[in-house]
C-alpha positions in Angstrom: -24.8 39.9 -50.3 -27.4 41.7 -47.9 -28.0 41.1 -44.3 -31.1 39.3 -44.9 -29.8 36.8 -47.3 -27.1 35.9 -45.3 -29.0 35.6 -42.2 -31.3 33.2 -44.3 -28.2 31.0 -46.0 -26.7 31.2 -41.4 -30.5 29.4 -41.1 -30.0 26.6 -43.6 -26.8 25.7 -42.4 -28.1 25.2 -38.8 -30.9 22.9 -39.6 -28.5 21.2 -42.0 -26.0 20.6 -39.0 -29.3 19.8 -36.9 -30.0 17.1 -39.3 -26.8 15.6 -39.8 -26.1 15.7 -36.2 -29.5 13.8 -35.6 -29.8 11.3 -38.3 -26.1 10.6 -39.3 -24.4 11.1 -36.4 -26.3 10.5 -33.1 -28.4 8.0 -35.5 -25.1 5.9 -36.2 -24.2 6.1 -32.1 -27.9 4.9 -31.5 -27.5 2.2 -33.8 -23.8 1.3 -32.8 -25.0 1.1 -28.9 -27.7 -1.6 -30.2 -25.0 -3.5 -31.9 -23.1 -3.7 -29.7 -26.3 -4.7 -26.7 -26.9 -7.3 -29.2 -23.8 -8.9 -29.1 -23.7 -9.4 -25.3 -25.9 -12.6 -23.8 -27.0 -10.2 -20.9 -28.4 -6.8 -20.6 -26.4 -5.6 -17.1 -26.0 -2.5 -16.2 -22.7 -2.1 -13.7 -24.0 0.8 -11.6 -27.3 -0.2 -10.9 -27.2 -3.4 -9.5 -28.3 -3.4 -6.0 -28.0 -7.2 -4.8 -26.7 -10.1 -6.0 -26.4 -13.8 -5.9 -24.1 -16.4 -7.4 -24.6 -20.7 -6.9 -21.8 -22.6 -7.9 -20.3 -25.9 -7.1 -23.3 -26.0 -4.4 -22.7 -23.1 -2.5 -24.5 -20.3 -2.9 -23.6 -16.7 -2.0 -25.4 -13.4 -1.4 -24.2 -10.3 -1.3 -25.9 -6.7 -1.3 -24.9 -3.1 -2.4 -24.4 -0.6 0.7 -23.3 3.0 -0.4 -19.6 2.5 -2.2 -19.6 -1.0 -0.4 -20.6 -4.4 -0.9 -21.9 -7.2 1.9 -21.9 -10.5 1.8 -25.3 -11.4 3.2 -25.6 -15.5 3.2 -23.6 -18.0 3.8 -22.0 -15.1 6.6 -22.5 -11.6 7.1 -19.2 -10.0 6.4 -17.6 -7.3 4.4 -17.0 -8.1 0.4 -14.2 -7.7 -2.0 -15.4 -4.6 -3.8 -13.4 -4.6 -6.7 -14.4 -8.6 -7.4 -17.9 -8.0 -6.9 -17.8 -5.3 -9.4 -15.3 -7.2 -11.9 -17.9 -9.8 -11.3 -20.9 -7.8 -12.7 -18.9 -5.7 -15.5 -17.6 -9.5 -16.6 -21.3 -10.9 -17.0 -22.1 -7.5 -18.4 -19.7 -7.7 -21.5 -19.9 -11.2 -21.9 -20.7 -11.8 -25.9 -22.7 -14.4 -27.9 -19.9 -16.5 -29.9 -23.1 -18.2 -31.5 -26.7 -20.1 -30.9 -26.5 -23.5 -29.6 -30.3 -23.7 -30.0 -32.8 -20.9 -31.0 -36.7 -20.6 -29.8 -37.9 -22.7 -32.5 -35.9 -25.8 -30.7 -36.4 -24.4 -27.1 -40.3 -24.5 -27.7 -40.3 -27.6 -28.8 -42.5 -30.6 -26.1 -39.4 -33.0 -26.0 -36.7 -30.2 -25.7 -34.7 -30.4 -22.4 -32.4 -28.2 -20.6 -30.7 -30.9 -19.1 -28.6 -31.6 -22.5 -27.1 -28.4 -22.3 -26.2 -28.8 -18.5 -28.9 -25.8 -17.5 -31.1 -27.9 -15.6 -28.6 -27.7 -12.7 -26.1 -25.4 -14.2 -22.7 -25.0 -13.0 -22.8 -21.7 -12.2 -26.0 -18.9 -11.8 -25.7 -15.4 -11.2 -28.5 -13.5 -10.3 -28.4 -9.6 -10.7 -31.3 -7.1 -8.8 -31.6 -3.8 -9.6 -32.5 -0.9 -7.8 -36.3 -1.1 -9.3 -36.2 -4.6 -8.9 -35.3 -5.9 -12.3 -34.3 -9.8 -11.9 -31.6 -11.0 -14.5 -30.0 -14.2 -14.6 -27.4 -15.5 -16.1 -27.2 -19.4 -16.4 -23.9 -21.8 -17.0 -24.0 -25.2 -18.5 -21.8 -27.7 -20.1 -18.8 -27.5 -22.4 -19.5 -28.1 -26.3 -18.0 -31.0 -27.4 -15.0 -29.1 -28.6 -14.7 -27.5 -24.6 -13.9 -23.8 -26.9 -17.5 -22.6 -25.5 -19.8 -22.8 -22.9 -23.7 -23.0 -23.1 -25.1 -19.8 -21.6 -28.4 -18.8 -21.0 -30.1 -16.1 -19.4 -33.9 -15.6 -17.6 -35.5 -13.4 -20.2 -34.2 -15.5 -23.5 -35.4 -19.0 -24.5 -32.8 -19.6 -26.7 -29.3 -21.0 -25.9 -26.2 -19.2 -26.7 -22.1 -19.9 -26.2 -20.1 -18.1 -24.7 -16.0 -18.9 -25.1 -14.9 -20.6 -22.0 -12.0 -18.4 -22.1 -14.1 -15.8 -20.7 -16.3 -18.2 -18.3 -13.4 -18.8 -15.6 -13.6 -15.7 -13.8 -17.2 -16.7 -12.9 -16.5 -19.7 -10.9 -15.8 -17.9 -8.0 -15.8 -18.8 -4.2 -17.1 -17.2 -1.3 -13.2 -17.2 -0.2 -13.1 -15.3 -3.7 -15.9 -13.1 -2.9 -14.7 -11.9 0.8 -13.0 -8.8 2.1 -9.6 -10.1 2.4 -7.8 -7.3 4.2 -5.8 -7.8 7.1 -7.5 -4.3 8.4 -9.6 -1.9 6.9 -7.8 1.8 6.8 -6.9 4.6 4.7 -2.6 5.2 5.2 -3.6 9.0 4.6 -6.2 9.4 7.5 -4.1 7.3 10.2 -2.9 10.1 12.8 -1.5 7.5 15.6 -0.2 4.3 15.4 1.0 2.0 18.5 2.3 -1.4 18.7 0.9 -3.4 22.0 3.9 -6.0 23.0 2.4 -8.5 25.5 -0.2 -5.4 26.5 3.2 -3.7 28.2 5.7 -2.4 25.7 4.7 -0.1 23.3 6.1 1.7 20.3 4.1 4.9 19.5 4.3 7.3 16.8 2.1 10.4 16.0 1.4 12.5 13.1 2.3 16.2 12.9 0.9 17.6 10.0 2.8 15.5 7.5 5.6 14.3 9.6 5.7 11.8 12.0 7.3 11.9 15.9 7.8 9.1 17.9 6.6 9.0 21.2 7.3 6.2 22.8 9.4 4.6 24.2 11.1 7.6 23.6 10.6 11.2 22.1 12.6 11.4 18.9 12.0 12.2 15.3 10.1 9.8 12.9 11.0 8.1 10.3 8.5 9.2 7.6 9.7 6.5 5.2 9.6 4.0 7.6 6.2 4.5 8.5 4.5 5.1 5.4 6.1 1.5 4.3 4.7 -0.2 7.4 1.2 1.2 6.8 1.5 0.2 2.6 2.7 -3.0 3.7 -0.3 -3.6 6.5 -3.1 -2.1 3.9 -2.2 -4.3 0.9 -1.8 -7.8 3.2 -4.5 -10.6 2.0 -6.0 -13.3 4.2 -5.5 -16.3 3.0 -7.6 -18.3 5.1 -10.3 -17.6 7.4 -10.7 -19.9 10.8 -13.5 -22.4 11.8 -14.5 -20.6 15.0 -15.0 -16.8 16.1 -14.1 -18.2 19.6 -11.3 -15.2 21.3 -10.3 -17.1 24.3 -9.9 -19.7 22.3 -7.7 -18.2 19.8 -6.0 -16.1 22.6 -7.7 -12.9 21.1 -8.9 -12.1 24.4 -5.7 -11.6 25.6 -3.3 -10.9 22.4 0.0 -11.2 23.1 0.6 -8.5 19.8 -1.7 -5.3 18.8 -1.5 -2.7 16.0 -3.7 0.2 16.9 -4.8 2.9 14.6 -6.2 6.6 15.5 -8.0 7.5 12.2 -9.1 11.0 11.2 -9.4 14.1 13.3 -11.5 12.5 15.5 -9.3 9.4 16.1 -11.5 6.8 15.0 -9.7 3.6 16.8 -9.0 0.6 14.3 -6.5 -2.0 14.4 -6.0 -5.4 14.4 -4.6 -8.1 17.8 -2.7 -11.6 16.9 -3.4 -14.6 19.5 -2.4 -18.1 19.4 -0.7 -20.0 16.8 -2.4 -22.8 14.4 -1.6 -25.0 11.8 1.2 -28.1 11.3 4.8 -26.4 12.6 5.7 -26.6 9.4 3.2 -23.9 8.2 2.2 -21.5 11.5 0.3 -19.1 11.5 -1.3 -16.7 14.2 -4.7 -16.2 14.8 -5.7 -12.6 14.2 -9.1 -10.1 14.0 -8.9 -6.4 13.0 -11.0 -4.5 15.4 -13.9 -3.8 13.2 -14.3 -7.4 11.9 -16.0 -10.5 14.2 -14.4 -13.4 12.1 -11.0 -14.6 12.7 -8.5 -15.5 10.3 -5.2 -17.2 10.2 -1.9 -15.1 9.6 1.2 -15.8 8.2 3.5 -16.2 10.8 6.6 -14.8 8.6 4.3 -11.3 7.9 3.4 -11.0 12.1 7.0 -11.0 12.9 8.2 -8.5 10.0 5.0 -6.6 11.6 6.7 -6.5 14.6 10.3 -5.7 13.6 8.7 -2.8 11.8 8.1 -0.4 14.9 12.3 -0.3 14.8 11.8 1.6 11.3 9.4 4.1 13.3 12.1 6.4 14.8 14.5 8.4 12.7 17.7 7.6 11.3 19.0 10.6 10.4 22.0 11.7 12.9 22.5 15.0 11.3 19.6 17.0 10.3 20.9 20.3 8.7 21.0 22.4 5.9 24.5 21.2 4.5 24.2 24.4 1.7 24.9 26.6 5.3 27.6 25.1 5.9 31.0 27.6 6.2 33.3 25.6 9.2 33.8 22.1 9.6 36.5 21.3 12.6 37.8 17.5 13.2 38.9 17.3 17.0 40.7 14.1 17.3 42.4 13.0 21.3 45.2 15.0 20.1 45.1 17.2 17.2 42.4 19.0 15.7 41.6 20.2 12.2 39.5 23.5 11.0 38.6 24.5 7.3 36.6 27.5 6.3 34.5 27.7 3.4 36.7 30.8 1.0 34.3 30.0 -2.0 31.6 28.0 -3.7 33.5 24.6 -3.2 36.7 25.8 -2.1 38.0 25.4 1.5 40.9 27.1 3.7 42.8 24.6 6.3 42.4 27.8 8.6 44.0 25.3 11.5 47.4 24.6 10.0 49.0 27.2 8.1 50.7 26.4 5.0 48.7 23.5 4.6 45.7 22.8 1.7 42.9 20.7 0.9 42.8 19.5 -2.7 39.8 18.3 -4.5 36.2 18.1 -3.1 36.9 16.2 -0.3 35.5 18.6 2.4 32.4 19.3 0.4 31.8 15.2 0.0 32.4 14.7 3.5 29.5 17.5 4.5 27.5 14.9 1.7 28.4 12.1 3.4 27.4 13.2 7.1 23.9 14.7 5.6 23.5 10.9 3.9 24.8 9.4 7.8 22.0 7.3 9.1 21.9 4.7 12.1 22.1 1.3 12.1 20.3 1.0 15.0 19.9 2.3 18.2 21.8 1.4 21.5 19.7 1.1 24.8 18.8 4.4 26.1 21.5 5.2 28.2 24.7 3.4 27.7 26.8 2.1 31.2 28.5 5.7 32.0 32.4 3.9 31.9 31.5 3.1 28.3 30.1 6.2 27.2 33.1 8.5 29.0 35.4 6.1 27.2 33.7 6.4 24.0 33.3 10.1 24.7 36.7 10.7 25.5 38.9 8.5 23.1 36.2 9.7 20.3 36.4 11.9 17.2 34.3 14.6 17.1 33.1 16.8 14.0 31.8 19.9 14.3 29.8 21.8 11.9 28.7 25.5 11.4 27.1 28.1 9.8 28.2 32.2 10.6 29.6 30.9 14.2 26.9 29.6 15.1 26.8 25.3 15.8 24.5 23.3 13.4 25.4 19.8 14.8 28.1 18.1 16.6 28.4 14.3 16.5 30.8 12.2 18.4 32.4 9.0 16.4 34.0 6.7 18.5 34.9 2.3 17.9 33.7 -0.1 20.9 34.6 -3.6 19.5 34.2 -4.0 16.7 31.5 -1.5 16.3 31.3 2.2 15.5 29.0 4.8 17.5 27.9 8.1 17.3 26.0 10.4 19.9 25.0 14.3 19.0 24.7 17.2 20.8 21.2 17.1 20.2 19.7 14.0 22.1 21.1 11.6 24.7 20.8 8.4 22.8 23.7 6.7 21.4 23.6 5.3 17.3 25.4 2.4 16.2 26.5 3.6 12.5 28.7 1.9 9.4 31.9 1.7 10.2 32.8 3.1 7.0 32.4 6.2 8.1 35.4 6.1 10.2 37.7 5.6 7.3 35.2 9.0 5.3 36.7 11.4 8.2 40.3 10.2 7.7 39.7 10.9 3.5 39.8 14.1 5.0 43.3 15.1 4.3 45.6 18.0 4.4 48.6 18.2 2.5 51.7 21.1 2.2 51.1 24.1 -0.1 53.2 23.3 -3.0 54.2 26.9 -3.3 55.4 26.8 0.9 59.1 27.3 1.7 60.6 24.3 3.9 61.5 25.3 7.7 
């Protein structure tokens, strides 16, 4: 076969793909898309609408597109729950005929009247703008007389259609509905600083480094990452549940909060955050008044949520007591009031009781110890500096365990019981821990036995 013929059959196969491609294939997608338009009462096109309005049960609600955002406009200017706005619009935009209740040939008729359908005053209207200014609306009326449809109809169609009811709920919506319901607006991943206001005089303070958090206040110490990041998943995914009558902050001891949460947002530390005031509501059900900074209205907290709020700063600072590489670890030494105890790693998980000749360790228990101490975290914290008589007692009647790597100190940790509690101090800060007291009875696992080979003395 020469070059030319071949070149010529290459030819015929394109414009047979070319016509294939544009009267089978992108013809049956053309014809599938107006199917499928067809089928839906409404012609609504999720990303373009620019503004929108819904009346139901007498209220009526306004709300316009800003950016990524939505606003509610009328009854009150405030923020707008993006993702029900936009469920809102991709629900009327998929909602399908389930039949005609009454076609143009009965809607042009002299004695025809919307009122038997319920679309004189219809339950519900939604009103959709564009961003040319296309008006579409979408009209509600009665149940049929079975109640398994609605009777829908829209402003650019004279007939009636139904619509299953099943799908006609998530349109009765209120303006609580409709409303930002966030506690606070933020983004965890941008929030640098956090502080918690007590009264406007104590303060708990944490800061970001790079992608660890330090607490600052009321002490320097370590952060407790996970503690943190729960606080601030917790704070962004709280929902008001009810907004208050008045925007009145002396009033609702706003002026004066008597509990703030403050954010620092981005590299330029954007301040956000939100301030609780006075208590409302039967004592049954409290609640605390609250605002987030960048909101006017005030709303009405659950009283149970403030306070777990407030225990939360306690999570801020670390509870690790050890913070090592346990994988460096070659000595371990127990020094008790009157004995002490050394062993010195001779292998991968073998151990030498260098302190007492003639002696072994059997099993693992030396290497699950070191995993117990790197698993060791506090209870809680004791007050900063504990009454000196208590400490040098604690100090001095205490266990302490020892641990290096190549001679050189990794951590030391004091255990010692006051009451009926166990402590622990380190070498590497002043404060004193409160820890399980299981851990006392994880040193004395810790035991030697005689070599079973050693001669008697």
């Amino acid at each position: 076969m020469g070059f030319k013929t071949t070149g010529i059959l290459a030819l015929l196969l394109a414009i047979l793909a070319g016509y294939i491609y544009l009267f089978e294939i992108r013809g049956w997608e053309q014809r599938e898309m107006a199917e499928e338009a067809a089928r839906r009462v409404a012609q609504i096109g999720k990303g373009g609408v620019t503004r929108l309005r819904l009346d139901v049960k007498g209220e009526s609600i306004s709300a316009v597109r800003e950016g990524f955002m939505w606003r509610i406009v009328s009854p009150v200017e405030t923020e707008a729950d993006f993702d029900i706005l936009e469920g809102l619009i991709h629900s009327a935009g998929i909602l399908e005929k389930a039949g005609v209740a009454a076609d143009s040939s009965q809607t042009g008729q002299s004695d025809f009247s919307l009122a038997d359908y319920g679309l004189a005053s219809p339950a519900v209207r939604l009103s959709f703008t564009d961003d040319s200014g296309n008006l579409e609306e979408v009209a509600f009326g009665d149940r049929s007389p079975t109640g398994a449809y609605y009777y829908v109809k829209t402003s650019d169609d004279d007939q009636i259609y139904l619509a299953e009811s099943r799908f006609c709920y998530q349109f009765e919506l209120t303006l609580m509905d409709l409303r930002d319901k966030r506690y606070v607006q933020f983004d965890p991943d941008r929030v640098r600083g956090i502080e918690l206001k007590y009264g406007g005089r104590e303060m708990i303070a944490v800061e970001r480094d790079e992608i660890h958090w330090r607490m600052t206040a009321p002490v320097e110490d370590g952060g407790d990452d996970i503690g943190v990041g729960q606080f601030l998943t917790h704070l962004r995914d709280a929902r008001i549940e009810e907004f208050a009558d008045s925007d009145d902050l002396p009033a609702a001891g706003l002026d004066k909060p008597w509990f703030e949460i403050t954010f620092y947002e981005g590299e330029d530390r954007k301040l956000n955050g939100i301030a609780f005031g006075n208590k409302t509501g039967s004592r049954a059900y409290r609640r605390y008044l609250a605002k987030s900074f960048g909101n006017d209205h005030i709303f009405a907290a659950d009283s149970a949520f403030v306070h777990s709020l407030m225990d939360a700063g306690h999570t801020f600072r670390t509870r690790d007591v050890f913070g090592f590489n346990r994988h460096e670890v070659d000595r371990v030494e127990f020094v008790f009031p009157d004995s002490s105890l050394t062993f010195d790693r001779r292998a991968p998980e073998q151990w030498d009781v260098t302190s007492h000749s003639g002696h072994e360790i059997r099993g693992s228990k030396v290497e699950d110890f070191i995993d117990e101490v790197t698993a060791l975290r506090a209870i809680d914290y004791v007050a900063e500096s504990m009454d000196i008589d208590r400490k040098s007692v604690f100090e001095t009647n205490g266990i302490r365990v020892r641990l290096f790597a190549q001679d050189h100190l990794l951590r030391e940790v004091v255990v010692g019981s006051l009451g009926n509690h166990l402590f622990a101090s380190t070498n590497d800060r002043e404060q004193v821990l409160e820890i399980e007291k299981y851990f006392l009875q994880r040193i004395r696992d810790v035991r030697i036995s005689p070599k079973s080979d050693a001669t008697e003395g």
